[in-house]
N, C-alpha and C positions, 0 to 999 in steps of 0.2 A: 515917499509914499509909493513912488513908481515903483520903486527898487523893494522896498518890502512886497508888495503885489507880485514880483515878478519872482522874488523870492519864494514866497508862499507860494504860489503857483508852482516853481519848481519841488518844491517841498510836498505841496501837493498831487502833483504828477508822482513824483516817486514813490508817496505811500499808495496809491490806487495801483501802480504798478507792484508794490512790496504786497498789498492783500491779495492782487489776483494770484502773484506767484506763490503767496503762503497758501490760497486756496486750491491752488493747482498741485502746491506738494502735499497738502492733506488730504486730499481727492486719489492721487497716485499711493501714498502711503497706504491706504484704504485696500486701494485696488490691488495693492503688490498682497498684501495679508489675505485678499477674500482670495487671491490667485492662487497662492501659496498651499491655502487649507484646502481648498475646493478639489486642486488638483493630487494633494496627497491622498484625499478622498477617492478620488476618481480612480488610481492606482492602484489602492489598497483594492480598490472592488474590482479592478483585473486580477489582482494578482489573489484573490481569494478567489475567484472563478476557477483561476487552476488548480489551486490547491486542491481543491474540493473535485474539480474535474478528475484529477488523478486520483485522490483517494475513491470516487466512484469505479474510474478505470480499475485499481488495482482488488476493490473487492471482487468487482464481477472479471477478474482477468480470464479466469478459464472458460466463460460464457462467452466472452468478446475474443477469444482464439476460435472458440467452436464456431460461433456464428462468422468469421470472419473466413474458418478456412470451407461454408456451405454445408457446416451441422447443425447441433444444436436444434431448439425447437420453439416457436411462437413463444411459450413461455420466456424464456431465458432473457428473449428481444422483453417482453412485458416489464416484466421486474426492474432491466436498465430504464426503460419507459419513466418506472413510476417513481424510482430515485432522483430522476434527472426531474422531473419536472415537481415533486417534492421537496427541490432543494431550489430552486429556479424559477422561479413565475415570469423571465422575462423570456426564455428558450424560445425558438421561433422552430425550427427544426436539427435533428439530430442523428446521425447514422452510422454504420460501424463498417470500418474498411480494411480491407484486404493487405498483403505486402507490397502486392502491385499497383495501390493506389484506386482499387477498383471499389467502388460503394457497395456494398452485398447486402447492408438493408436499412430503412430510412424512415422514417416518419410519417404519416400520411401526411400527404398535401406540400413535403419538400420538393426542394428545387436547388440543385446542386452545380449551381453556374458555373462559366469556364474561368473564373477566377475563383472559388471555392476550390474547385477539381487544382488549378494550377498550387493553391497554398497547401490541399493534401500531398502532392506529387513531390512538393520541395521536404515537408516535414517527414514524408516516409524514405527518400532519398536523404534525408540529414542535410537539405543545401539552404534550410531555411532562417532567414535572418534573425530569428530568436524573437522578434514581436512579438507582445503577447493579445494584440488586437491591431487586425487589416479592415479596414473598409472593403465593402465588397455590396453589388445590386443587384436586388430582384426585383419578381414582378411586384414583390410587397412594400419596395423600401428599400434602405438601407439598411445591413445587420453586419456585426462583424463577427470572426470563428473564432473558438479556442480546440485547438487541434491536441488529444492526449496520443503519443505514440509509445509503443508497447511492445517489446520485446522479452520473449521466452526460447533460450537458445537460439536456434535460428530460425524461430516466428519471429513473423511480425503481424503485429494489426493496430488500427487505432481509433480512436473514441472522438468523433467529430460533433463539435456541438455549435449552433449559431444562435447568438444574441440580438436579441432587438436594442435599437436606440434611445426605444422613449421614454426607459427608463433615465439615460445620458441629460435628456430632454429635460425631464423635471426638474434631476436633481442641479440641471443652471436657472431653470427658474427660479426656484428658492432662491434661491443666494444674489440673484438680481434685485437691484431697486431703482426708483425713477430715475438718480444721480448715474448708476455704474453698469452698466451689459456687461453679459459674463459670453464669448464664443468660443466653442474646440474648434479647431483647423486640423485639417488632415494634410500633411505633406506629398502624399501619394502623387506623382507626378503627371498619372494618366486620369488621376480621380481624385481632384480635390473637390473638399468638403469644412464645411463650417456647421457647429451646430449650437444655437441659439435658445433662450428659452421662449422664443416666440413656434421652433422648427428646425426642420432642415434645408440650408439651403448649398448647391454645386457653386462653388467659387471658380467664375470664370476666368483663368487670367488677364489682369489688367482691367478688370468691370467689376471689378470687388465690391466698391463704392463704400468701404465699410472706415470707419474715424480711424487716427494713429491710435493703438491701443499702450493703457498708460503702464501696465504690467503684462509680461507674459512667461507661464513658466510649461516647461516641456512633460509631458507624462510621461512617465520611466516605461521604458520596454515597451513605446509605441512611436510610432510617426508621428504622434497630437502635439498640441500645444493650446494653452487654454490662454486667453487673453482677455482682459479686462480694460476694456474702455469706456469712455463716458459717454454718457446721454448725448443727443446728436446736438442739441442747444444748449448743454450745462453750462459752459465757460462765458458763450457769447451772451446767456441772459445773465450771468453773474458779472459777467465785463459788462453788462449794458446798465445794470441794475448800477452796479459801482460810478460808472459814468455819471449819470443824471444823480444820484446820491450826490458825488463830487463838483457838480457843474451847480446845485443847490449852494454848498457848502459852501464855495470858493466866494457865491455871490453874498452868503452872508458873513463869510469871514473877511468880506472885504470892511463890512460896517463891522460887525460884532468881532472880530480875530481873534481878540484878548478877555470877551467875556467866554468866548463859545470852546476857547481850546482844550478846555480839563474836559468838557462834555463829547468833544468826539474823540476824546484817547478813551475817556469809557465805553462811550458807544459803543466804540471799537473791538473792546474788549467784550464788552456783552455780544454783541454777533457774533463772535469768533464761537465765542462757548455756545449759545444756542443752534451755528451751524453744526458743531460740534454733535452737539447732543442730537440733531436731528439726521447727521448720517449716519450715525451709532442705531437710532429707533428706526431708521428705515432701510439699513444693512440686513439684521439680523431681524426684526421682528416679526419677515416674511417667510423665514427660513428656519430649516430645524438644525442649525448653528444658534446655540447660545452664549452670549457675552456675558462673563463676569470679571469682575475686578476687585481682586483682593489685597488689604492692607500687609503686607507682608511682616512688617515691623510691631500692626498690632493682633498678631496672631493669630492671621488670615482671617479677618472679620470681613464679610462680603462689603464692600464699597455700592459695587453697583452691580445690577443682572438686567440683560435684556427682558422685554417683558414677555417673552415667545418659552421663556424658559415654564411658564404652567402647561405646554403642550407637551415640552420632554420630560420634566420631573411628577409636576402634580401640583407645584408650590407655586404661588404668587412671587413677582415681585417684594413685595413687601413683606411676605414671611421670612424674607431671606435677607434682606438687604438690613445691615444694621442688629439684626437677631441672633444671627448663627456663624459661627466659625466656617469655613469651605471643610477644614477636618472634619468634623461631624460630620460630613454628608457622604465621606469615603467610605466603601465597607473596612471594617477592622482589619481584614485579612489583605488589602492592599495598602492601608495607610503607612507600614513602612515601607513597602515598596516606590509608594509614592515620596516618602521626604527622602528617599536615599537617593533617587533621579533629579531629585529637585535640589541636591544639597551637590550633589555631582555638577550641574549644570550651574550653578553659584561658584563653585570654588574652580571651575574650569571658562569662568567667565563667557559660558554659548551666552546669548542673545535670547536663543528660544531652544525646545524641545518638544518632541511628543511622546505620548504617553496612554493606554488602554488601562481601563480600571472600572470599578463598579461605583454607580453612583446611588444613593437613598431618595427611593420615590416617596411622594405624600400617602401613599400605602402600605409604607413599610417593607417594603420590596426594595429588588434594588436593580439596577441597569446597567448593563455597558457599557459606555460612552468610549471615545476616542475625542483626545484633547490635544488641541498645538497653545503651547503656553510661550508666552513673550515676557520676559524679567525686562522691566525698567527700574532705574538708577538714580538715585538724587545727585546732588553736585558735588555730594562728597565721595561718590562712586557706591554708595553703600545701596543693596538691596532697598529698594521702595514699594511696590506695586509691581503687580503677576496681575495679567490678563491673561485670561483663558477661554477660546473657541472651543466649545462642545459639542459635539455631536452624537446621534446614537448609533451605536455600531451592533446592538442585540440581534436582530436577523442574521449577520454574519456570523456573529459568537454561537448560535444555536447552528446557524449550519456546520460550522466545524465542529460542535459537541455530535452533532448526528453524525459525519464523518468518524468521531471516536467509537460510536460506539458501535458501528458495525465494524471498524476492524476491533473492538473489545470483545464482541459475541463472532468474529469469526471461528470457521473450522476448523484455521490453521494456525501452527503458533505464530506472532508476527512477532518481532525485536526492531527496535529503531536504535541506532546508534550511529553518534561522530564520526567523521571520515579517519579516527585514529581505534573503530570498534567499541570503545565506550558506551555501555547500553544508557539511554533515556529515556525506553519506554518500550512495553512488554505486556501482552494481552494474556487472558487468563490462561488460555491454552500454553502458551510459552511459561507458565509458572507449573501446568499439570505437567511438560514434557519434559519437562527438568526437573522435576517435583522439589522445586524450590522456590519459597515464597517470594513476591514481589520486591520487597523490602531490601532482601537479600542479593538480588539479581542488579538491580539499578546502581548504575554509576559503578556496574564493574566491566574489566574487558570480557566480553563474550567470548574470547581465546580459551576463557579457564573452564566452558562448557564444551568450546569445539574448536580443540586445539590448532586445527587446518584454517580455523576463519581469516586470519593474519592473510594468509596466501592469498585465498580466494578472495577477499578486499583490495589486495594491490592490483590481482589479475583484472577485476572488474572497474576499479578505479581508471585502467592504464587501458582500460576498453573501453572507455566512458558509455555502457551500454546496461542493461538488463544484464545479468552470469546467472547461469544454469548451472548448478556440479555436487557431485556426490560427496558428501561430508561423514566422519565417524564423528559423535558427540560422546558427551556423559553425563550422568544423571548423579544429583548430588549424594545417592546411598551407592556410588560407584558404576551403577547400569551402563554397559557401552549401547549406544545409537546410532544406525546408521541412518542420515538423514538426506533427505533431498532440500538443498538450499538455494533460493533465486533468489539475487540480489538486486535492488533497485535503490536507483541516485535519485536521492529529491532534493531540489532547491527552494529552501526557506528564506525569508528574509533574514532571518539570524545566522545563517551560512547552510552550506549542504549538508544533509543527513542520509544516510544509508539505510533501506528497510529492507528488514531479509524473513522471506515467510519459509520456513521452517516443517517442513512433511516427516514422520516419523517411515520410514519403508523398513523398519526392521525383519517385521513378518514376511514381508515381498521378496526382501534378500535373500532370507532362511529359505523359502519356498524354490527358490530360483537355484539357490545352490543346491537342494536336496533331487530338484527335479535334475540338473548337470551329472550329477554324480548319481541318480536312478539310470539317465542317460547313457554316462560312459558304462556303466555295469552292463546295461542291458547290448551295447556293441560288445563289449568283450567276452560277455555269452557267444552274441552271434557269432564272434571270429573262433571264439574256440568250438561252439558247435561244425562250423563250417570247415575246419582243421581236422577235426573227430570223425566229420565223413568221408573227407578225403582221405582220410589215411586207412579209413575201415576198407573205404571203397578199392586203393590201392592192397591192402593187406589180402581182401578176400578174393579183388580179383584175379591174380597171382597163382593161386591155388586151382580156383576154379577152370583157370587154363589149364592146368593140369587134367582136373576132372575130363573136363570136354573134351580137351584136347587128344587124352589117352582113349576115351571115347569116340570120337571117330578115327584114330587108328585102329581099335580093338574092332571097328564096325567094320574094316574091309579085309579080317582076315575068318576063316571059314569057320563057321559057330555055329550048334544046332538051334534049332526055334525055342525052349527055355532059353536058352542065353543071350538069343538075339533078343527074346522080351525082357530081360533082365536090363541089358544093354538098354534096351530104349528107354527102360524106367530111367537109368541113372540121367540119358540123354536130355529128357523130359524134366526129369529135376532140377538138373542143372541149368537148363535153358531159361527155369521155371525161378529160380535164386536169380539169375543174369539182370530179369525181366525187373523183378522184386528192387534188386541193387539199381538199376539205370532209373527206375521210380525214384527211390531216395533221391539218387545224383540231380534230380532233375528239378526234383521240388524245392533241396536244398539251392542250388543255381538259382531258381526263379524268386526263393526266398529273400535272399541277399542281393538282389537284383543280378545275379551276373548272368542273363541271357540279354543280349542285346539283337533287336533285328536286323535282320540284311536284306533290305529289300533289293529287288532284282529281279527282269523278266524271268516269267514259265510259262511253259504251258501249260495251260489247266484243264483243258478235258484228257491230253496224256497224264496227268499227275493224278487226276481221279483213278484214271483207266487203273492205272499202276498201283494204286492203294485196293481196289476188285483181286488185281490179281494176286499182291501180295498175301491178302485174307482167303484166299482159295482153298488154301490147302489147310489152314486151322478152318476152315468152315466145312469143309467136306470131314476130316476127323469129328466134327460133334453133330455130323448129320444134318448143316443147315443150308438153305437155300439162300444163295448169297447173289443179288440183281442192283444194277446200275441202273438208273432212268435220270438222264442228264438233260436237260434242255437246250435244244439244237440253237437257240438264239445265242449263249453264249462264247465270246469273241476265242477264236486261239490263243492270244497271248494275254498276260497279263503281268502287273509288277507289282509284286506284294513279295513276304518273307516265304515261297514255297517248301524251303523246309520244315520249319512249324506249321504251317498248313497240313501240311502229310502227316504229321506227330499229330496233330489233333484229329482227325479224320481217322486215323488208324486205331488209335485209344478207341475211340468211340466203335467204329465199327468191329472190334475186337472185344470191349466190353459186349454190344449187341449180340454176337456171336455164343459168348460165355455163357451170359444170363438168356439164350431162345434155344436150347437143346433141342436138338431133331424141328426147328421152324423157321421161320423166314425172317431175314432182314435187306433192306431196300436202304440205298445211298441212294438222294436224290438232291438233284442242282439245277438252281433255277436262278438266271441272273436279270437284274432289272440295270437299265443306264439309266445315271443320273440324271448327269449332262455329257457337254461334250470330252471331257475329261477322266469321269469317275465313274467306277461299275460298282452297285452293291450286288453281293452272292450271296445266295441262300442254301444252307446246306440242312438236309435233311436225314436226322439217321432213324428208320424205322424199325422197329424188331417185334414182333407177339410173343414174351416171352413172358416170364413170371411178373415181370411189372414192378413198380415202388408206391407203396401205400403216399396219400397226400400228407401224413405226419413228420414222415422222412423226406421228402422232395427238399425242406428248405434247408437242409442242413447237409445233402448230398453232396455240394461242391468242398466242405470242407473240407480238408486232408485227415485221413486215419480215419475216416467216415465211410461206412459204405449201410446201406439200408437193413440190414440187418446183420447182425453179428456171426449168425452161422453161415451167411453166404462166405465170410472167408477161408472157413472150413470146409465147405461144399466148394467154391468154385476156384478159391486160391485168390490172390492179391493180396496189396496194402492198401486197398482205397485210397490212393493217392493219386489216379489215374487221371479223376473227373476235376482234382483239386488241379493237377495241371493243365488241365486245358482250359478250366473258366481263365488264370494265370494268364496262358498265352493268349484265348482271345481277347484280355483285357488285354495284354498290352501292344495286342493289333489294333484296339478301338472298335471293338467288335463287339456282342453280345451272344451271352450262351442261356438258353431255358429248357426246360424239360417239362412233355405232356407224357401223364401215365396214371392210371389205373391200375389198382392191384388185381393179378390174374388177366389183366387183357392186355401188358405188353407197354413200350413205352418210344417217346418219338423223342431226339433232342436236336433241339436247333440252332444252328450257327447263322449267325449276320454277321458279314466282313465286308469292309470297302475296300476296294483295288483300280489299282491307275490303269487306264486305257493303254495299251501300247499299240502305237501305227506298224505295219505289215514290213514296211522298211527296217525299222528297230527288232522287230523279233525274226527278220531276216541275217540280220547282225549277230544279233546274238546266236543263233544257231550255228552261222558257220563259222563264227569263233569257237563256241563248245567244239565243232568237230575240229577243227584245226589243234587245240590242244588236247582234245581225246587220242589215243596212239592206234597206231593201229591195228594193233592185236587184239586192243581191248575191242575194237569196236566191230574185229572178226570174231571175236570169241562170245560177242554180243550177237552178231546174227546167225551162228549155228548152235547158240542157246547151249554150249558143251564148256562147261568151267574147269572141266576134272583133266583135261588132258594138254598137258606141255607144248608149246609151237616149239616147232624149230628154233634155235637161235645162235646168231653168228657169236653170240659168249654165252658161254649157260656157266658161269660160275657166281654163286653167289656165298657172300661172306656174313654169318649169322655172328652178331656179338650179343651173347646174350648171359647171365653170371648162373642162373637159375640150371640148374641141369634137366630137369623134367621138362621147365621150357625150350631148353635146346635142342630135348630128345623131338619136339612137337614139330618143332619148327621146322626141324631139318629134314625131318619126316613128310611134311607137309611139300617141303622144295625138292625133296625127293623124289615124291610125286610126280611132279611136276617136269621131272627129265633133269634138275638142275645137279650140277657138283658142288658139295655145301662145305665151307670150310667155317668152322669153330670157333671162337674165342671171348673170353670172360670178361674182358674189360676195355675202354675206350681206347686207354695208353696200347695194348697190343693192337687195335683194330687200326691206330694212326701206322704204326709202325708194317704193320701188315700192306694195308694202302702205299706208304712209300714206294712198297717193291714190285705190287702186283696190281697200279691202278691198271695199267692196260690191258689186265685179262679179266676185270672185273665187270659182269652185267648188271649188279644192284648190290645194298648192303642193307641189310634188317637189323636195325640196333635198336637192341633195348636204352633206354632214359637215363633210369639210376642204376649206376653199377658202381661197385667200389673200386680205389685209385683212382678213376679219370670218368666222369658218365657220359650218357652220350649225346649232351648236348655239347660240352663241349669240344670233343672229339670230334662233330661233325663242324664246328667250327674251325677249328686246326684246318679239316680236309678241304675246304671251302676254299679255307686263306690260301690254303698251296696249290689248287685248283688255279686261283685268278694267278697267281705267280709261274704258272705254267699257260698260262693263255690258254687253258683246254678248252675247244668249243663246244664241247659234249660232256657235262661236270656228270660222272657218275649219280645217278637214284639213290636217296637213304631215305627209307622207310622208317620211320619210326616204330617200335614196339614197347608199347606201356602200356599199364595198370589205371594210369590217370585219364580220369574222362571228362574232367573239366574241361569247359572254352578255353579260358585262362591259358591250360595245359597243351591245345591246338596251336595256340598264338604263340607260345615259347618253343613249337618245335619248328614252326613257319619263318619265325623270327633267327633262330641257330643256322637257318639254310634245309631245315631237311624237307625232301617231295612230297612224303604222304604219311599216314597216319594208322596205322593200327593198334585198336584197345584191346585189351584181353578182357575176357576170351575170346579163343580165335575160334572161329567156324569155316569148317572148310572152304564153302561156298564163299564167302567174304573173303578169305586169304588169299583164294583163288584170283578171283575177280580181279584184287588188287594188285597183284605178281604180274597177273595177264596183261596191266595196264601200262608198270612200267618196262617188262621185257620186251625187248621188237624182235620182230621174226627175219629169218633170213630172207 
């Protein structure tokens, strides 16, 4: 009797141990399933947060470049505003940032902590670990980021959005029951976090306090982990319950053993199923997971449905259980999809599977659900029972519908295609821009639209970035298109896809290359107009030295008074064409930019002085009274471009002269200081002469304008004069206007700024000018006598010139002069000439171009042979040419020659310049 007691006892012991442990493995079984679903849940709903993040990002890409690089307008921030929080009810704050990680614009009432700023800083740097949810604190809470970053060539910006948790928070309360706590844990090692359906609570380490949990599965593409454990007393009141159950038993299996033992293998069994059943109703019947169980064998005839299932469908328990098929409640349009996943997962023996599809509400509607299905097996391994975890997943299916359908009504074409270019899927505008139907487009390679896409796919692939680049397409009635195509990688659960929006720039191209090609025509106008002056300008001046030139020899030989006035007419004409041609020369120069400034100290009340005197003598010829009144404040020196200063002062006061016959004109100068550095000067040209009506004043500065058409007739010019000097004072940074009344005479005024120069500096520069002034020049400058020859210890000079009339001038002119002039036609004699007779030679006047050898080169030869003889004294070559280009200066500066004479030649000028470089004994 011992022995059976001690037996039974043992027997007894082992089954209260064998139910706790079946209780503890049907408890964990539970928990590992609610783990399982909960957390694919919880993933799916990050990872459709991005999706949809980015599809937001990529409608408004050009809004979120604008706004990112401080354009853009209130509106543009609006509109992402009202997407994001349209698709979103959990958003907490949201804001659009820079390349450089910089916030440019935000939310009302965000707060963009230094873990927020640290997780932009990694994702716009590329250093970020690919999570797709960080725990991160404010003053609000706990929220975590989905960060969209965004590349267009080489922009960047990106779409920073933050999520609250309480949504996290609900959806474990659901799924909790009094038996099982559902917790997420955050691994984050400066921030952990656990969050429960009760809250959130900072998991301290080692103060946890929290039970072993019985399942725990990890959420993909985050630090989390959700774990399910049990009630804090589940086990010990189920162990204690069993206890005092067993310590009943044992006392009455000690009398009754053999009546009472078929009664507790039932019992047994009856509890097992009613605990059964009672984790099953208080699993799911708090949560919007619904349990069903289908007969698989009898034609998926509902078994059993939790009774939480009238919250998600509309149907009772009981309308469903034993009534209908699970098929019937498929929509038609997924129920093959559904038996071909289900008949896949059968013949490949999974366990379980998931699956999205529509389910038939009690209104004849129907719903989205997302289902984890679990096949169980009888013992002869055959198909038995499909339980199925349902949930509704309709919120997310509409936000990705509202994602389609703004890239569907986008501007731009879109095209989605496999990482092998394969289109699956295409917006209406990508069927106008191709003008080929949808039907026709899908599931083909997009290469046979745009043959380059191949390329620009591997390029972008092998960038793993956003590609910007210019594509040729084609349209299926053959159309070529040029197209602007940016590509963009998106990662779907079903593998990566490529989305390329598609800009048509045809018309832009066209545009772009008609205006290239209006462009280069309209340069090679310029260049040949600019060729056509020079060469008129060399052709005419050529002659006109003649003219002149025979002109004032003809003036110093003895002629009665008709022929001296004959004489002066031709002199007057000619000087009067000179005047005409150096206008041309000068407009065309400033046209094509070739004047460039040389700033440089001058002095400017001598530079005034000397513009008075120059105008003296055309102003005594037309009868006018010609007066300086300069303002004694202004400094001696100054550094501005004094040559062009004189050119425009002289224009001016030379038109004044023109237009006030027999009356008066006034140059006046008045300078103000800025500061310590800068003078502005005021020049003043007054005249009382005929005047310019206020109709004509705005069109005065134009070229080939002058105020009325018979003044050219009457007073001579090309009205080009005024169009040069607005020219030059613009590109002094000056300002030119004009006051004037018709009949009462007119005043034009110059503003120009010029640099201060200290008394030291323009100390300098003076006695360097006399140091390189010679000094003959600078005796023949103070007894004011140009017409008479010095002395000199060589008076030979060698004229190379091809022109005979020129030579007759020239040599006439050195004849003058006291000089012996020797002859020759071309460069190649003048080199050979110099071999023999540098050392009796005082100067050489060569003409430019001449045929055989001209004389730029020529003066190069003599140069070279110069330093090859260590001469320390290189003979003077004067240049003589037609060309009066700048250009044409620098090329004769550049060969080696000393100085420069343009034709025509005026005595006075030939003078001067002979006298400069001949030295006197």
């Amino acid at each position: 009797m011992v022995a059976s007691i001690l037996l039974t006892g043992l027997i007894f012991y082992a089954s209260t141990e064998y139910l706790k442990q079946s209780f503890h493995n049907r408890v964990a079984e539970t928990a590992h399933v609610t783990a399982k679903g909960v957390t694919s849940l919880i993933a799916e709903r990050l990872h459709n947060y991005h999706l949809v993040m980015r599809s937001v990002a990529n409608h408004h890409q050009d809004r979120i470049f604008e706004l990112a690089s401080g354009g853009g307008y209130p509106y543009d921030f609006t509109q992402i505003s009202a997407d994001i929080y349209t698709l979103f009810s959990e958003v907490t704050q949201f804001a659009i940032v820079n390349d450089k990680g910089v916030v440019m614009l935000k939310s009302p009432g965000s707060e963009i902590t230094d873990q927020c700023q640290l997780q932009i800083d990694q994702v716009i740097k590329g250093m970020h670990r690919g999570t797709e949810a960080e725990l991160h604190r404010d003053k609000n809470g706990y929220h975590f980021d989905v960060i969209v970053k965004m590349m267009r060539g080489q922009e960047v910006a990106a779409l920073f959005v933050s999520f609250s948790l309480e949504h996290l928070q609900k959806l474990l309360a659901q799924f909790e029951t009094p038996e099982l706590k559902l917790r997420l844990l955050d691994q984050h090692p400066l921030y952990p976090m656990r969050i429960t359906g009760s809250g959130i609570i900072i998991a301290e380490p080692g103060r946890e306090g929290l039970a072993t949990p019985l399942a725990q599965e990890r959420v993909n593409h985050t630090q989390w982990f959700l774990q399910a454990v049990p009630a804090a007393t589940l086990f010990t009141d189920y162990a204690q319950r069993i206890h005092t159950i067993a310590g009943l038993l044992f006392i009455a299996f000690t009398t009754l053993f053999l009546i009472f033992t078929h009664y507790l293998r039932a019992a047994h069994q009856a509890q097992v199923q009613a605990e059964k059943k009672a984790s099953y109703s208080a699993l799911f019947n708090a949560g919007p997971t619904v349990l069903v169980e289908k007969d698989f064998l009898g034609g998926m005839a509902i078994e059993y449905v939790s009774p939480n299932v009238l919250q998600l469908i509309g149907f009772t328990d009981k309308q469903l259980i034993g009534e209908r098929s699970f098929y019937e409640l498929i929509h038609p349009e997924d129920l093959k999809f559904f038996k071909q996943t289900l008949e896949r997962a059968i013949q490949g023996h999974q366990p379980s599977f998931e699956i999205e599809y529509r389910l038939m509400t009690a209104d004849w509607d129907y719903l989205w659900v997302y289902s984890l299905v679990h096949l169980s097996r009888n013992r002869e391994g055959r198909l038995a029972k499909i339980q199925a975890y349902i949930t509704s997943i309709q919120a997310q299916k509409l936000a990705e519908q509202q994602a389609i359908t703004l890239i569907e009504n986008a501007p731009d074409a879109m095209v989605v295609t496999d990482v092998h270019g394969q289109i699956v899927s295409v917006n209406k505008m990508a069927e106008t821009l191709f003008a080929t139907p949808k039907d026709a487009l899908l599931h083909q390679s997009l290469e046979r639209w745009i043959p380059s896409y191949g390329l620009a796919l591997d390029n972008g692939q092998s960038r793993n970035k956003t590609l910007q680049r210019e594509c040729f397409g084609m349209r299926l009635d053959g159309q070529r298109l040029t197209l602007a195509v940016s590509l963009n990688r998106l990662q779907t659960p079903s593998g990566p896809l490529i989305a390329s929006v598609l800009r048509d720039i045809s018309v832009q191209k066209a545009a772009q290359e008609q205006m290239l090609l209006a462009k280069e025509r309209a340069e090679s106008l310029a260049v040949a107009r600019s060729q056509f002056i020079a060469m008129v300008s060399h052709e005419i001046r050529t002659p006109m030295n003649g003219v002149l030139g025979m002109a004032e020899l003809l003036a110093a030989t003895p002629l009665d008074e008709r022929q001296q006035s004959y004489l002066q007419a031709i002199r007057e004409s000619g000087r009067s064409l000179v005047s005409i041609l150096n206008d041309v020369l000068d407009f065309s120069k400033l046209d094509k930019g070739g004047i460039r400034l040389r700033p440089e100290p001058f002095a400017l009340p001598e530079l005034v002085r000397n513009v008075i005197q120059l105008m003296r003598p055309e102003a005594k010829l037309g009868n006018v009274v010609l007066q300086l009144e300069a303002d004694a404040g202004c400094p001696d020196w100054v550094e501005g471009d004094g040559l062009r200063l004189r050119q425009i002062l002289l224009n001016l006061v030379g038109n004044a002269i023109k237009f006030s016959p027999q009356g008066m004109v006034t140059l006046q100068v008045a300078c103000e200081s800025l500061d310590n550095a800068m003078l502005r000067v005021q020049f003043k040209v007054i005249d009382n002469g005929i005047g310019i009506a206020l109709s004509d004043q705005q069109r005065l500065f134009e070229p080939f304008v002058q105020a009325d058409s018979s003044h050219s007739r009457h007073f001579g010019g090309t009205g080009l004069g005024l169009a040069i000097c607005k020219q030059l004072v613009d590109l002094m940074g000056g300002a030119i206007e004009l006051q004037s009344e018709l009949g009462q005479g007119s005043t034009f005024i110059v503003d120009l700024t010029f640099k201060k120069v200290e008394a030291r500096e323009a100390s300098a520069v003076a006695a360097q000018e006399a140091v390189l002034l010679p000094a003959s020049a600078a005796k023949a400058a103070e007894n004011g006598d140009s017409s008479k020859a010095p002395r000199a210890s060589l008076n030979r000079v060698l004229l190379v010139e091809d022109d005979p009339v020129n030579q007759q001038i020239a040599q006439a002119f050195l004849e003058n002069l006291g000089m012996q002039v020797d002859t020759l036609d071309n460069g190649l004699e003048a080199l050979e000439y110099w071999r023999l007779h540098h050392a009796e030679l005082a100067l050489i006047l060569m003409d430019c171009q001449m045929p055989i050898m001209d004389g730029y080169e020529a003066c190069r030869l003599i140069r070279q042979e110069e330093r090859l003889l260590n001469k320390s004294h290189p003979v003077p070559i004067v240049a003589f040419t037609a060309n009066a280009y700048e250009l044409d200066r620098e090329r004769c500066m550049q060969a080696g020659m000393s100085d420069l004479l343009v034709k025509p030649l005026y005595a006075e000028d030939f003078n001067a310049t002979m006298l400069k470089w001949l030295e006197p004994v």
